[in-house]
N, C-alpha and C positions, 0 to 999 in steps of 0.2 A: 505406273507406280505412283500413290500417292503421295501429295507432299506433309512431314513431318511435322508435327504438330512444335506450335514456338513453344521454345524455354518459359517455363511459368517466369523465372527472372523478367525474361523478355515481356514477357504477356503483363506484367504489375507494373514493369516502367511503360510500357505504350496505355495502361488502363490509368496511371498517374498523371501521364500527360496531356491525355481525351481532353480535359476542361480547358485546360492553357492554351493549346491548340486554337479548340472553338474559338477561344474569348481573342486570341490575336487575329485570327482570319475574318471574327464577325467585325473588328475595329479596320481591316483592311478593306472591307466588302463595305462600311458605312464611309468609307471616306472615297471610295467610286460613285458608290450613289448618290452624295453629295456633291462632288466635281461631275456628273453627267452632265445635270442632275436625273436621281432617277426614284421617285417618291416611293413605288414599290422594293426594290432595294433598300434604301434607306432605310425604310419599317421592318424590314422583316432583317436588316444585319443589326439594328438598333436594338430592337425584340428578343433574339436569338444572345445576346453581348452582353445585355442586362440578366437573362436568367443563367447566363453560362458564368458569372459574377458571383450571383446569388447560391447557385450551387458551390461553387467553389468554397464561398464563406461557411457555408451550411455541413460541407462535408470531406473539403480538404483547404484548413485552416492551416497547415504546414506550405501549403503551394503560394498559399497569398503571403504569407511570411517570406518567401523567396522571393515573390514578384515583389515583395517593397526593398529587400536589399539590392532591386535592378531598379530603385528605384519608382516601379510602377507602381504606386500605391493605390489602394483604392477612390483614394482621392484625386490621385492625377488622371486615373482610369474614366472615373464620371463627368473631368473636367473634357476631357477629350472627347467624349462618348456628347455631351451637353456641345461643346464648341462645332462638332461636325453638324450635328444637326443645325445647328443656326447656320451653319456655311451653306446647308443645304437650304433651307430658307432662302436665305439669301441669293443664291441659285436658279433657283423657281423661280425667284419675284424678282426679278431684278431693275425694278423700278420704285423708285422711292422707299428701298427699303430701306436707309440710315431711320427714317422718322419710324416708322412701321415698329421694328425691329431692335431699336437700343432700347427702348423701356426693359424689352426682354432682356436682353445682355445687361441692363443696370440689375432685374428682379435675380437675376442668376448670380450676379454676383452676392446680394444681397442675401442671397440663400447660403451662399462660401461660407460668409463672413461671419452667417448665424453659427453656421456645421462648428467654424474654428472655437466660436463662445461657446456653444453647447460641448463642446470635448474640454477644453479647459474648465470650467465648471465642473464635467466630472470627475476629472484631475483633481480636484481639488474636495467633491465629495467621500472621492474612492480616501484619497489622505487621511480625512478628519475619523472616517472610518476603521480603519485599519490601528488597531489599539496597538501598545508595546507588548501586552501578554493576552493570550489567548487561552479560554477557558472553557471546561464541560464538568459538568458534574458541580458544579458551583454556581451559589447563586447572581450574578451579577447585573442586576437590574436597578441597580444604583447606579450605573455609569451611563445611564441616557441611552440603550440600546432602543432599537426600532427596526422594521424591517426594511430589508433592503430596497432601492427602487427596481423594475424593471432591467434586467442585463441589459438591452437593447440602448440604453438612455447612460449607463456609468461603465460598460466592459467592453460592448461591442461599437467600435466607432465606424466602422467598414461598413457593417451591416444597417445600422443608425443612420448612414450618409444614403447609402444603395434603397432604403426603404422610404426614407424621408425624402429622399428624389425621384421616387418611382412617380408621382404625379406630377411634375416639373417632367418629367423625359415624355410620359406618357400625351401630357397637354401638347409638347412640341409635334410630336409624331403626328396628332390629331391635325393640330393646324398643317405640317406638310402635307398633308392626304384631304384639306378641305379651303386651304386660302386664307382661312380666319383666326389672325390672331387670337384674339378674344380665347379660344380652350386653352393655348399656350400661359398667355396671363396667368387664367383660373390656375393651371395647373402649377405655375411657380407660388401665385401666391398660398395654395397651401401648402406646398413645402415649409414656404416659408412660415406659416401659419402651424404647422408641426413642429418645427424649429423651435417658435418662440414659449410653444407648449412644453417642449424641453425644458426649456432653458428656467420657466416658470417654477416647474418641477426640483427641478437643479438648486434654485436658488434658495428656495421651501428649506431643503436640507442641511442649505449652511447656515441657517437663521441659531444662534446661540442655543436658544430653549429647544431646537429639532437635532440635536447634532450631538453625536457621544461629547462625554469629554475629554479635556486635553488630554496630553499623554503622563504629564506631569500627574494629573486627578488621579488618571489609569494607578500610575505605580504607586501613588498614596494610598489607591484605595486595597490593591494587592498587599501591600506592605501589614493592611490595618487585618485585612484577610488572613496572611500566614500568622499573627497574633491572634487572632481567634481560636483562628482553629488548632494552630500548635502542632503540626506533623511532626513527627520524626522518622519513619522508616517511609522510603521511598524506591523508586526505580526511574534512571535515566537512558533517555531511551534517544538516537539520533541515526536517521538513515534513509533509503527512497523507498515510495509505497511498496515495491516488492520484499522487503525484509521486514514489514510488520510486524508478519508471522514472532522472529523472533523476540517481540517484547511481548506478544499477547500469551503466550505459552505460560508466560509469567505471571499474569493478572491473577488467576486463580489465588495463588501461593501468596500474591503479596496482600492479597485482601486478607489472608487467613493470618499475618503476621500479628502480636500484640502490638497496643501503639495505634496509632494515626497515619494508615499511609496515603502517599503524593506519588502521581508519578509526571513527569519532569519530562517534558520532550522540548524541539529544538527549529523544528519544521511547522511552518503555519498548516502543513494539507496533512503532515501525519494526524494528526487530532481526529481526522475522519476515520483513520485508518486503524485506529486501536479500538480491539472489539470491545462489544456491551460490559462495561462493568460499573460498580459504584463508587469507583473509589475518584478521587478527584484528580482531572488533570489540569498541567498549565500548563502552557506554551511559551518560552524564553525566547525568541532570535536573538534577542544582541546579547552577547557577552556584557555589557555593563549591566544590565538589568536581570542576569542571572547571577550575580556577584553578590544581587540584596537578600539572596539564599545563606546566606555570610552570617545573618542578625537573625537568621530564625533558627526554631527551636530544630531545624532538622536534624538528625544526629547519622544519617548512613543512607545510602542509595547502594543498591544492587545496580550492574551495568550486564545485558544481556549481552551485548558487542560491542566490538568496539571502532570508533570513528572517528574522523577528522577533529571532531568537536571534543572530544570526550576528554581531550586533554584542558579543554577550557574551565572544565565542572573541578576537575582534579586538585584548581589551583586556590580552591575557597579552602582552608587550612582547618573551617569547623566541623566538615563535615567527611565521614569516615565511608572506605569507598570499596565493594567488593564484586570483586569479578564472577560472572555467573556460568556465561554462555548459552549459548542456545542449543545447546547438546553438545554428547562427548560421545566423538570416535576413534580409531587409534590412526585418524589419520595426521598430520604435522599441521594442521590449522586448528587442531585444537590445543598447543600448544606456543600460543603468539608470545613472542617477545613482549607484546605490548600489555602482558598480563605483572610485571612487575614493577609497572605503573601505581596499581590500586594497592592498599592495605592490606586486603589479604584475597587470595582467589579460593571461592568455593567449588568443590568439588563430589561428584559422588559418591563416589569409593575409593580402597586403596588401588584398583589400578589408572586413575586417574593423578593420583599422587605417584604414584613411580613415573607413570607418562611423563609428569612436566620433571622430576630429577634425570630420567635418560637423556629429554631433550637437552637439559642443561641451557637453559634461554635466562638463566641469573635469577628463575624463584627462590626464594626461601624456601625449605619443607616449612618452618615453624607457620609461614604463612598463609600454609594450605591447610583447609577447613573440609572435612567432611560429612557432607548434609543428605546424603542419598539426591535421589528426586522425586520433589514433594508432589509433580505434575501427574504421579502413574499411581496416585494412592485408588482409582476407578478401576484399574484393570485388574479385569476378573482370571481367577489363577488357572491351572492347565488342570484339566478335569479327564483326561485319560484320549481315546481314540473317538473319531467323531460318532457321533449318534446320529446325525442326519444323514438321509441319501445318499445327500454328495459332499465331497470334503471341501470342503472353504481353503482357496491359496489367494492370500496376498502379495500381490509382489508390487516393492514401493521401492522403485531404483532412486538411486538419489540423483542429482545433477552433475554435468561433465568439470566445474568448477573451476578456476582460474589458470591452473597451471599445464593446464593440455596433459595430463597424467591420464594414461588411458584405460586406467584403474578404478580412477575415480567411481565412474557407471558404468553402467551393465548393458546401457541401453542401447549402445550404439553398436557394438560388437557380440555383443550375446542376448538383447532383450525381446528380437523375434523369435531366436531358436526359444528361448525361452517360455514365451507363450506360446508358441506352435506346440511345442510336448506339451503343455497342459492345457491345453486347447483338444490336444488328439486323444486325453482320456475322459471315456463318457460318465465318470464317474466325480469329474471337477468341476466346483462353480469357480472362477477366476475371479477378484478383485483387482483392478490396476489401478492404483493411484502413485500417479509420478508425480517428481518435486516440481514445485511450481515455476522455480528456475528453469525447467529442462528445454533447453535447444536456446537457452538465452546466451552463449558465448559461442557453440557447436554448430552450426546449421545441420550438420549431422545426425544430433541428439532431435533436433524436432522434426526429421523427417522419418526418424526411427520412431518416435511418437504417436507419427500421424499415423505411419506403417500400421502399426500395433492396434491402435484405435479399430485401422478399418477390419483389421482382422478378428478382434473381439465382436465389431457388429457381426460381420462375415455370420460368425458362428451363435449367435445368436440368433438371426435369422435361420437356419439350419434347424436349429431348438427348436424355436418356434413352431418351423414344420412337424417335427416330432411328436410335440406335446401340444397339439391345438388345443387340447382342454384341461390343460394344467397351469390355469394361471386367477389371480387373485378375483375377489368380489367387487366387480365397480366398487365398491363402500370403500376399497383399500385406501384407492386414489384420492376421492373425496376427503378421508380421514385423514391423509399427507398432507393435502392441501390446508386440509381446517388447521393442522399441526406446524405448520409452514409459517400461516396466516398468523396463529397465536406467539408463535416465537419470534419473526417477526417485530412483531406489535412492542414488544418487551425489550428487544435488542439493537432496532433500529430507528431512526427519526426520520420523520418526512421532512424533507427540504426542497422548497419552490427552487426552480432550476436557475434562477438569479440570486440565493442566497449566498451570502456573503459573510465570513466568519463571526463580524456584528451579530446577524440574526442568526446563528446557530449557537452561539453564545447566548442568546434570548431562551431558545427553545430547550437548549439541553443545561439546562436549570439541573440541580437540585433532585436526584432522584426518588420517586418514591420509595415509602418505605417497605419493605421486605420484597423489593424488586430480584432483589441477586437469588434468594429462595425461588422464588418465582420463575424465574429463568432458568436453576435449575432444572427444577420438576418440566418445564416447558422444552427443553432438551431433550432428557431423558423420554417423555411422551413423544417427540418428534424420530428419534433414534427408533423408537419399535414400532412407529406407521413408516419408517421410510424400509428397514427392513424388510416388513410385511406386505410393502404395496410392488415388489415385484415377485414371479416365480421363484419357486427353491434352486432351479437349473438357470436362473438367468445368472452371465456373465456381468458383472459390471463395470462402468470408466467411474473412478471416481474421482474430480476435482472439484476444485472450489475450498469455501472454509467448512462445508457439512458433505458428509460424515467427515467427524477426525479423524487423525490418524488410529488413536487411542482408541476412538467408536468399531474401527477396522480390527484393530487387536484382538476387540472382542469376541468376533463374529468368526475369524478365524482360524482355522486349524493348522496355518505353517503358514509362515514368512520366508518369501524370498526378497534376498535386497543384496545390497553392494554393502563395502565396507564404512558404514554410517551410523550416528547413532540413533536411528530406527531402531539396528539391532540392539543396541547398549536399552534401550526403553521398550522392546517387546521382552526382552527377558526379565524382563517385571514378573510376564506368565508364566514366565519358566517353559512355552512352548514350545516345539521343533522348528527350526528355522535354518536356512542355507543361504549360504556368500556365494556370488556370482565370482570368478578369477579371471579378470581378464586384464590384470598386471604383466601378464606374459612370464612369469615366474614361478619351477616349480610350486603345486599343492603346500607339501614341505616348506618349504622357505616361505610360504604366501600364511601359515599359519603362524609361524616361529615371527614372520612381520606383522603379522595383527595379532593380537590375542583376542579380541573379540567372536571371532572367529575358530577358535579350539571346542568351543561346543556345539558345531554346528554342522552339517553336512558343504561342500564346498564342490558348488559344478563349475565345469569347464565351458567354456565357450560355444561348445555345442550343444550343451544341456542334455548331455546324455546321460546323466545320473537325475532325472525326472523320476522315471519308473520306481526307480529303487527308494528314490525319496518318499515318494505316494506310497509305498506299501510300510515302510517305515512307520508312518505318520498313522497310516490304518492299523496296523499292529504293533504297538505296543514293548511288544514282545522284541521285535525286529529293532528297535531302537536304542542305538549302541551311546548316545550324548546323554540320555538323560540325568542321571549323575552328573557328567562334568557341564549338563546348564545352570543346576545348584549349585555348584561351586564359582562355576562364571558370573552367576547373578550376585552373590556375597562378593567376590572381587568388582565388580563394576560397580553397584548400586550399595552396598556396604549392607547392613544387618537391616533386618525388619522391624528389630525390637531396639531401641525405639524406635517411632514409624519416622519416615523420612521430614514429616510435614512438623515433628516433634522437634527436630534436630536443626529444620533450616529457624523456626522461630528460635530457639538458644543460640544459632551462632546471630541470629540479629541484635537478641539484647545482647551478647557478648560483645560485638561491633558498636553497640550504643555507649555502652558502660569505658568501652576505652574513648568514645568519642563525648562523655559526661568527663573523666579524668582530663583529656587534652582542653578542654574546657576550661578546667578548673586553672588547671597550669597553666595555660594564658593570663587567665585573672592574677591570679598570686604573680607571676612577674612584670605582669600590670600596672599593679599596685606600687611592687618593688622597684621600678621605674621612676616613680612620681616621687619629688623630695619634701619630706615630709617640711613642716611651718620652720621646727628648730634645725632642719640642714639648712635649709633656705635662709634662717637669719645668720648662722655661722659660715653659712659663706658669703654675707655683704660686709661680718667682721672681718673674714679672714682678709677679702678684698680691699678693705678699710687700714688696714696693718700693714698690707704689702704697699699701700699708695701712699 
């Protein structure tokens, strides 16, 4: 009987520990070779130590992070790895080697001493670097920016020490394997001679006229910035690269606002992470420095979520504050307490406004705003039964989400049965795109993922066999690519793999003008070569940030998802679409708890209502929702007329105008504060009378 294949668990910690491993046993094997002595040893545990090092830094920078919390840093690593080989020296020759041999032990140390200058120099370049705000879309080449140096010389000190001593270990090795001092020398002194190339470099950078300016400059010159330009509608945005998603949703809508808009983040690495747009951003960390938002013209920021921080922005008294979200479901996180925080919370429709009175979490109605969603003004409306082939099903589960609700997804209890039946008719192309979150709280959720994944290739290969000569014109591919390439070019910045938020502040200046057009039409052009460049029959995975989800809507012909607002933004199309139930609670009661959900077919766990869905969806006829999706889409998304993108710009300037009033009203008891010349003399009389 064979033995059982290890726990992939198993198999990731023994593949984590491979280099650790090495690199102790190649330091155990160099310090025998050295107490033999035994020169072949020596070289090849020395050899084997330094690249089992080098890897580590290269590809698991987490492991050398723990070997410094044990202390072993890579500094203590090369001094050990440098003192064995001398002991081995030493070893070998054991005749006069005090004289021979301390010059070496002096040039080694000499090399330390450079390592310790050259890191404290970059300490001190990384400093001057690192502005109080950080900016794209603006121009700021008034504050001395420059490009970064080399990573190797201001970020990576481990690697800087292991490379810059690679000819210092290298020279030692040579003289143990030949007798002759003299390659040991050479090879400390360029180290040392790299070192002071360094350090040369380093010092270049803090020279006044090479080196941004202070931080003081920085914020005079931000301050002189937000009076030029004069924003007032904005969006603040605070959270980890995985929720980007939701402030970029947003971009579209707040460029189309009247006005000036800003959007305001809180994170130096999110700035990478919000997609192409024109509109300007800047970057606050410290709460003191986003307080100087106080004195400018801003008048309102939308808040897509909400965050640790967001209570900090709340507490500038001029500036007026509305809650957005990043979509509405009827599930209880779309209805945070922490929405009676802001001025007023917008919302799509009226059952969005019931949602937050049922909840009762202390909104006001008065303060709930109805703006539709201005994001779905692109999706194209439901145009009847498909015309193609084969019928287009999307199914976009959402994530298992914080509270272990097992409700939540579909994916881990219902997402295979789920594509197997639509997998098992020959008449489906499948789209799967899952939430970008999924299996990040679950381990469950991502091995249902991976499950699903290999099952759609499965059946693709399958296809494949079927229709050997149903598939697109080489030109498809080319033309994705060219379409890739051009959008691309529009949407993202090239940055040397050392840059540093200085030089991307340099680079992403100011953008051209009628870029956002540009990008448009270079979308749109990418969206029909990427549909095009595969088969009618291919199934496909789609993640990433292309195709959107919204791109998906269009293409097609029913949506299957959980109870999220996917659904609440595919019935934009008014298209057929089903909820996965895997609540464990009767249908009945699973409708009467969502209402999103009343216009929609609702499978079981076993996905046995597939079949009857697909014929639904192909006839027309057979479709018993369609009416109650019109009235579902007026209750979520509110009226057409006017269009949503109409509604969210009126509730902005309405939000401006009370934040022009509370303005105002500061001034006037401003004024009414300060004593006018004749209080101020009647009361030195009055004081004069009573003494």
């Amino acid at each position: 009987m064979s033995a059982s294949p290890l726990p992939a668990r198993l198999r990731t910690a023994a593949a984590r520990l491979l280099l650790p491993t090495v690199l102790a046993l190649s330091f155990a094997v160099q310090a025998v070779g050295a107490l033999l002595p035994s020169v072949l040893l020596l070289m090849a545990a020395t050899a084997v130590g330094l690249a089992a090092d080098i890897a580590l830094h290269r590809w698991q920078r987490s492991m050398t992070t723990a070997l410094g919390k044990l202390h072993a840093t890579v500094f203590v690593r090369q001094v050990v790895r440098d003192l064995l080989l001398v002991t081995g020296l030493i070893r070998i020759e054991e005749q006069d080697y005090e004289t021979r041999y301390l010059a070496l032990v002096c040039g080694l140390l000499l090399f330390y001493a450079l390592h310790f200058a050259c890191q404290a120099l970059a300490i001190l370049v990384r400093r001057t670097r690192t502005l109080p705000v950080v900016t794209r879309n603006i121009d700021a080449s008034s504050l001395r920016l420059s490009p970064a140096l080399p990573a190797l010389l201001t970020q990576r000190a481990g690697q800087r020490l292991l490379t810059f001593g690679l000819p210092s270990t290298a020279g030692l090795l040579i003289t143990a394997a030949t007798g002759s001092a003299r390659w040991a020398a050479a090879g400390i002194a360029l180290s040392a001679a790299l070192a002071l190339v360094a350090i040369g470099m380093l010092v270049l950078r803090l020279l006044p006229a090479r080196r941004p300016v202070t931080s003081e400059k920085a914020l005079e010159w931000f301050e002189a910035w937000l009076a030029e330009y004069q924003p007032t509608v904005g969006m603040y945005f605070s959270g980890g690269t995985s929720s980007a998603y939701q402030a970029n949703m947003w971009l579209e809508p707040l460029a189309q606002l009247e006005g000036r808009p800003l959007i305001v983040l809180r994170e130096r690495f999110m700035v990478r992470h919000i997609a192409s747009t024109d509109i300007p951003i800047v970057c606050l960390p410290k709460v003191a420095d986003l307080m100087r938002l106080e004195h400018s013209t801003l008048k309102m920021l939308i808040h897509p979520s909400n965050s640790g921080k967001t209570s900090q922005v709340l507490r500038i008294p001029t500036i007026k504050h509305a809650f957005v979200n990043h979509g509405e479901s009827d599930k209880l996180s779309s209805c945070n307490p922490y929405a009676k925080a802001y001025d007023e919370v917008w919302v799509a429709g009226p059952a969005a406004r019931e949602r937050y009175a049922l909840a009762n979490v202390g909104i006001d109605d008065r303060d709930v705003v109805e703006i539709g969603r201005p994001q779905l003004h692109a999706i194209e409306p439901y145009a009847g039964a498909p015309s193609a082939a084969y019928t287009t099903v999307l199914y976009a589960p959402t994530w298992e989400g914080w509270d272990g609700n097992p409700g939540n997804t579909s994916i881990i209890e219902a997402g295979e049965n789920i594509v197997r039946a639509l997998l098992a008719d020959p008449g489906v192309r499948l789209l799967y795109k899952p939430h970008p979150l999924t299996g990040s709280v679950d381990p469950r959720a991502a091995t249902a993922n991976a499950r699903i994944q290999e099952m759609i290739r499965a059946a693709n290969a399958l296809r494949a066999a079927e229709h050997p000569d149903e598939r697109p014109a080489p030109s498809s591919a080319a033309e994705l690519a060219h379409r890739t390439a051009e959008l691309d070019r529009l949407t993202t910045s090239s940055f040397r793999a050392s840059a540093d938020d200085a030089e991307r502040m340099l680079i992403q200046s100011v953008p051209e003008s009628g870029r956002a057009a540009a990008v448009a039409a270079a979308t749109a052009a990418w969206e029909a070569a990427y549909w095009a460049s595969f088969p009618a029959w291919e199934h496909r995975i789609v993640v990433g940030a292309r195709p959107t989800v919204y791109a998906c809507f269009n293409v097609a012909d029913l949506l299957v998802s959980d109870v999220s607002s996917v659904i609440s933004d595919y019935l934009a199309s008014e298209k057929p679409y089903a909820v996965a139930n895997t609540s464990g609670i009767p249908e009945q009661d699973f409708r009467s708890t969502f209402p999103t959900v009343r216009a929609g077919a609702v499978l079981a766990p076993d996905a046995s209502g597939i079949p009857a869905l697909l014929e639904s969806v192909r006839h027309p006829e057979k479709d018993t929702y369609a009416e109650a999706r019109t009235e579902l889409k007026l209750h979520l998304l509110g009226p057409s007329d006017p269009p949503s993108v109409v509604r969210f710009n009126e509730a902005a300037r309405a939000l401006c105008a009370e934040a022009d009033e509370h303005r105002a009203g500061m001034a006037v008891r401003a004024l009414t504060a300060i004593p006018s010349q004749r209080d101020a003399g009647a009361t030195l009389d009055n004081e004069h009378v009573r003494g």
